[in-house]
C-alpha positions as CSV (number, residue, x, y, z in Angstrom):
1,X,51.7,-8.7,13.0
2,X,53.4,-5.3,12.2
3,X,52.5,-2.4,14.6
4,X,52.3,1.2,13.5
5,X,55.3,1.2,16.3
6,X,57.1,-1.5,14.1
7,X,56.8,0.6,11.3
8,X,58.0,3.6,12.8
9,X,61.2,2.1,14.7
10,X,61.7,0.5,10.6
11,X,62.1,3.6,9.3
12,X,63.9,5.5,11.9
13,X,66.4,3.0,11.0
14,X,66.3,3.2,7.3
15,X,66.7,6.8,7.3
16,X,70.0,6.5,9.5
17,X,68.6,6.4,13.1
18,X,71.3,5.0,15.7
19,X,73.0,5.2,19.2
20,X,76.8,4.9,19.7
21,X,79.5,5.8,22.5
22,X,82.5,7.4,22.4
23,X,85.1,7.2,25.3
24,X,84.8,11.1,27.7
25,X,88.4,11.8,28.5
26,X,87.5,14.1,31.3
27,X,86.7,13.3,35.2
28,X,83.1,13.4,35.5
29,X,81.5,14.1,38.9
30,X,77.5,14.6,39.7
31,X,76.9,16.5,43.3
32,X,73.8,15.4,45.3
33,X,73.0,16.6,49.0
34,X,76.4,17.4,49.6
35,X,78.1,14.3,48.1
36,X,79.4,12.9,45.1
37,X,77.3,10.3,43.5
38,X,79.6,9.8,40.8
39,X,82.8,10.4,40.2
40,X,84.8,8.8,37.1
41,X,87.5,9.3,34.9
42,X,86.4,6.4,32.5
43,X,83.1,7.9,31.3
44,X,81.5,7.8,28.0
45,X,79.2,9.9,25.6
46,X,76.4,8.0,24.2
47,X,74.8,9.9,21.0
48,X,71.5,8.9,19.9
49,X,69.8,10.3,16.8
50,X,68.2,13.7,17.6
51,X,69.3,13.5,20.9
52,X,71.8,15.7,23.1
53,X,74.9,13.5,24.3
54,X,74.5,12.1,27.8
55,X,77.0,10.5,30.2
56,X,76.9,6.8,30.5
57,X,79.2,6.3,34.1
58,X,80.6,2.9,34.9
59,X,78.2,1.4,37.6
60,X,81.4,0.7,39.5
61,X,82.0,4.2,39.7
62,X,78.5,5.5,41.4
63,X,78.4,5.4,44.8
64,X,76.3,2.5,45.5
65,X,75.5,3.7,49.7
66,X,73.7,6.4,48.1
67,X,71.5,4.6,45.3
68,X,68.7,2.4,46.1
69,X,66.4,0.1,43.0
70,X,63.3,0.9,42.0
71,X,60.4,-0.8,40.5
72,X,60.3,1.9,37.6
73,X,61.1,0.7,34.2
74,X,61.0,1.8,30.7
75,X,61.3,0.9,26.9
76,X,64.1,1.6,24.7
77,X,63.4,0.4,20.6
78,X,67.2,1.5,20.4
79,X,68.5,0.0,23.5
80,X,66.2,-2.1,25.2
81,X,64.7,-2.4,29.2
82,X,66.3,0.3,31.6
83,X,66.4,-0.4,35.4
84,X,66.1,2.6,38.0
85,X,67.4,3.7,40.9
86,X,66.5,6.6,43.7
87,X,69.6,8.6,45.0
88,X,69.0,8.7,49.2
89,X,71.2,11.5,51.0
90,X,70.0,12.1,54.4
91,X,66.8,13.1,54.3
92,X,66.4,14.2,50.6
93,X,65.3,11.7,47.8
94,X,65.5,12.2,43.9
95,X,63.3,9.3,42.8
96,X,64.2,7.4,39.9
97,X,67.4,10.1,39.0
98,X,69.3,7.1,37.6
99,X,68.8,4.2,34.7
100,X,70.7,1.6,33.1
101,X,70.6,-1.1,30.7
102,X,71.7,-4.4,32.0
103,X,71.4,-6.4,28.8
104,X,71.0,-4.0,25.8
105,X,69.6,-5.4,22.6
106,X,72.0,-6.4,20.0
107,X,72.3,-3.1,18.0
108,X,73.2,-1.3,20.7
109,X,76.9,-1.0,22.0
110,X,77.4,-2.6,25.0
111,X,76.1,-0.4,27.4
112,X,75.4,-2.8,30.0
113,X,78.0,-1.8,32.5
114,X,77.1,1.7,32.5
115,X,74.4,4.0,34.3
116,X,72.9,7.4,33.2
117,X,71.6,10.3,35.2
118,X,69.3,12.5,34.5
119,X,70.6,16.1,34.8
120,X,68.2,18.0,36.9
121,X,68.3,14.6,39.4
122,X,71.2,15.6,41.1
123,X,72.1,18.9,42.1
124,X,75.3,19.8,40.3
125,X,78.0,18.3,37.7
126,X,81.7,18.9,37.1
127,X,84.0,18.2,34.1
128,X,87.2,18.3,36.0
129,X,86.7,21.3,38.0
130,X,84.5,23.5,36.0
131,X,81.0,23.0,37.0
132,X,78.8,22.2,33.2
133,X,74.9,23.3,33.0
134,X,71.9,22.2,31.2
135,X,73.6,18.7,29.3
136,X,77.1,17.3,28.7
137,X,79.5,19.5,26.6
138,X,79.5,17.9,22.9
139,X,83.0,17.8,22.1
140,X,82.1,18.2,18.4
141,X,80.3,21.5,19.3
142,X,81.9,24.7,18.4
143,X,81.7,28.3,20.3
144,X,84.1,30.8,18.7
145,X,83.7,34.4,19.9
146,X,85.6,37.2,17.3
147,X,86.4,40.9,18.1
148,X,84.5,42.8,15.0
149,X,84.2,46.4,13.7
150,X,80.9,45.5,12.3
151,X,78.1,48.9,12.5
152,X,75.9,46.8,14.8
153,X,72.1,48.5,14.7
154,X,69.2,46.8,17.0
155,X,65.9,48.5,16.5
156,X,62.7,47.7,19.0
157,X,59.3,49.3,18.2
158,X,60.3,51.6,15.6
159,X,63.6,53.0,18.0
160,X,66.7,52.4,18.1
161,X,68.1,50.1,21.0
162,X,71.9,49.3,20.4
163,X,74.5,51.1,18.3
164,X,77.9,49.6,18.2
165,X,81.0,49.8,15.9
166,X,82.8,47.1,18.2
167,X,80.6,44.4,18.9
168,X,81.8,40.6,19.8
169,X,80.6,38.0,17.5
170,X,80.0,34.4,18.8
171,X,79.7,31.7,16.0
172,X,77.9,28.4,17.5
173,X,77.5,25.4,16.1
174,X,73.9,25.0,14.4
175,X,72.9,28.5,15.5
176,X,72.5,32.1,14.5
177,X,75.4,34.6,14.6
178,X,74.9,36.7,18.0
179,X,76.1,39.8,18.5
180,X,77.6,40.9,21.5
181,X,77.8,44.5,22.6
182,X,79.1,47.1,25.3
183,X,76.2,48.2,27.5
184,X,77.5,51.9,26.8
185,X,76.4,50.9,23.5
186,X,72.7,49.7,24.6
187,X,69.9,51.6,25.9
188,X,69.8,50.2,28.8
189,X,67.1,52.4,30.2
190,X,64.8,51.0,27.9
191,X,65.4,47.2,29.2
192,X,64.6,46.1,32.5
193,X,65.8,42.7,34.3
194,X,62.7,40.4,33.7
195,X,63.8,37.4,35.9
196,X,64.5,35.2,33.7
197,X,67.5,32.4,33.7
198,X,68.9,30.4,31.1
199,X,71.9,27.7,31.2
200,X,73.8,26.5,28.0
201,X,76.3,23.8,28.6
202,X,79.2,25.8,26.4
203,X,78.0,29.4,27.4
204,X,77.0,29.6,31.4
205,X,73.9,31.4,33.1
206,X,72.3,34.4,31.5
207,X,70.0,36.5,32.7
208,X,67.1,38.3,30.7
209,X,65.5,41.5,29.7
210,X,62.4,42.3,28.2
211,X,61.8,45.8,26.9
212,X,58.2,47.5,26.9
213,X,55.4,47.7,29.4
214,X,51.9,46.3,29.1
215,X,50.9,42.5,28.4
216,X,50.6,44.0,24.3
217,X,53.4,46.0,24.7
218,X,56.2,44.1,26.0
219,X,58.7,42.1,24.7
220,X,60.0,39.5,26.9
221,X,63.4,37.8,27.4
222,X,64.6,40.5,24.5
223,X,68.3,40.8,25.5
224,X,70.7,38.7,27.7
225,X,73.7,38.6,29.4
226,X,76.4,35.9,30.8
227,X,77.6,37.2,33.8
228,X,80.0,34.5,34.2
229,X,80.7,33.1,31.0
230,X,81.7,29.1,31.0
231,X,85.1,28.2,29.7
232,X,86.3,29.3,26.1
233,X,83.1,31.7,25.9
234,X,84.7,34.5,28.5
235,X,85.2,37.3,25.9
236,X,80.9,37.8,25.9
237,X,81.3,38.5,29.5
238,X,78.7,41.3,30.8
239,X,78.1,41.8,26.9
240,X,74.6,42.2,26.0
241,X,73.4,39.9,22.9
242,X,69.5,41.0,21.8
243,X,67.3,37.9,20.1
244,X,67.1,38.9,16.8
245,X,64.2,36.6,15.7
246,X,62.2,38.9,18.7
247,X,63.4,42.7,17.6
248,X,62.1,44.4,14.6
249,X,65.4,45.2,12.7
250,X,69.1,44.1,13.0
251,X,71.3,46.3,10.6
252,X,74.4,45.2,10.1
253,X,77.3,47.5,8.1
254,X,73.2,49.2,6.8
255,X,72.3,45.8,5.7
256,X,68.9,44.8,7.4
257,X,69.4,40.9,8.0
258,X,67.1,38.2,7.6
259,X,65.1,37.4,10.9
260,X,66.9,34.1,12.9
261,X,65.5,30.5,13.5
262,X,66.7,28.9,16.1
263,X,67.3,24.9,15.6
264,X,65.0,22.7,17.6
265,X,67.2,19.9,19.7
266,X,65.2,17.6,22.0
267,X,66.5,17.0,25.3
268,X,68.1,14.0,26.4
269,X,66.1,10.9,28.0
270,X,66.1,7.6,29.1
């Protein structure tokens, strides 16, 4: 008998739904408790429909001292029956941080060597000896950052925030323009630090700020900033980029532009 689950996987399929790997040129290490669970040059991305990349890590290459087998399993359509395992260092435990596929099914490549982490179950990951946040770097993912004379106008609550004649521009893959700019060119009294933290793989740690007081009144996570900018992004460094799909008006050259949409990505998963 067909399932409503049958169905589903069917057309995932039909409409072009599939995993595949690709060889990761780069070492690839993964920090827990003070030690290095992994740490391989022969790495690969896998890429699954709708998915972020992830690592798979030759088995061979994870520190098998430090990993113990759990009873935890779970169902893959794509790529079958994953296997877990707990990473033990000293005292601290991250349950079930690790999965595998010991015999994929058929349409999958063979994966069956290989092991995957999940990223917040270890502590910290390098690509040689840059430390990477939030997911793997997709090589096929583009951050391009361009000095600009663009009239950059940001307008919050009817005032205006931001007036800049030489603002940074960083083109990403799949998302919005942003517009970087001096903080002698931002009000800053009008923002205040609101405590929040974001990590992109291909731009570093930002910190937020929201503008307005009042639960009605306030705009949170408004503006950011990358302190320390990752690799290949370091031009934005202590710029200040506002969320245009959250302020009233962005005027470029005295052209209002349309309000952004950011793409929705789901994260990665076993």
């Amino acid at each position: 008998m067909t399932t409503i689950q049958d169905e589903r996987i069917a057309r995932l399929i039909a409409e072009g739904y599939g995993v595949r790997i690709e060889p990761c040129p780069r070492r690839i290490r993964a920090f827990f408790g003070g030690e290095a669970v992994v740490d391989t040059t022969r790495a690969v991305y896998l890429y699954e429909t709708r998915h972020l990349p992830v690592y798979y890590v030759p088995v061979d290459d994870v520190r098998a001292d430090l990993i113990e087998a759990t009873t935890h399993t779970s169902r893959c359509p794509f790529k079958g029956d994953a296997s877990y395992w707990s990473i033990v260092v000293g005292d601290r435990r991250s349950e079930n941080a690790i999965w595998g596929y010991r015999q994929p099914i058929e349409s999958c490549p063979d994966i069956s060597g290989y092991v995957a982490f999940f990223w917040d179950g270890v502590d910290a990951w390098y690509e040689e000896d840059e430390e990477v946040f939030a997911h793997p770097r997709d090589p096929y993912h583009r951050v391009d950052v361009l000095d600009s004379s663009r009239h950059v106008e940001i307008y919050v609550g009817g005032a205006k925030v931001a007036d800049s004649h030489r603002p940074r521009l960083l083109f990403e893959t799949d998302e919005p323009t942003r517009y970087y700019l001096p903080k002698l060119d931002v009000d800053m009294a009008r923002l205040r630090l609101s405590g929040s933290v974001s990590a992109s793989a291909y731009l570093g740690e930002a910190r937020f700020w929201s503008i307005g007081e009042g639960a009605e009144g306030a705009i949170g996570d408004v503006a950011w900033s990358y302190a320390r900018p990752a690799s290949g992004a370091e031009k934005v460094a202590n710029l200040v980029a506002f969320a245009d799909e959250k302020v009233d008006r962005v005027v470029i050259d005295g052209v209002e532009q349309p309000r952004s949409v950011r793409r929705a990505v789901r994260n990665s998963a076993a």
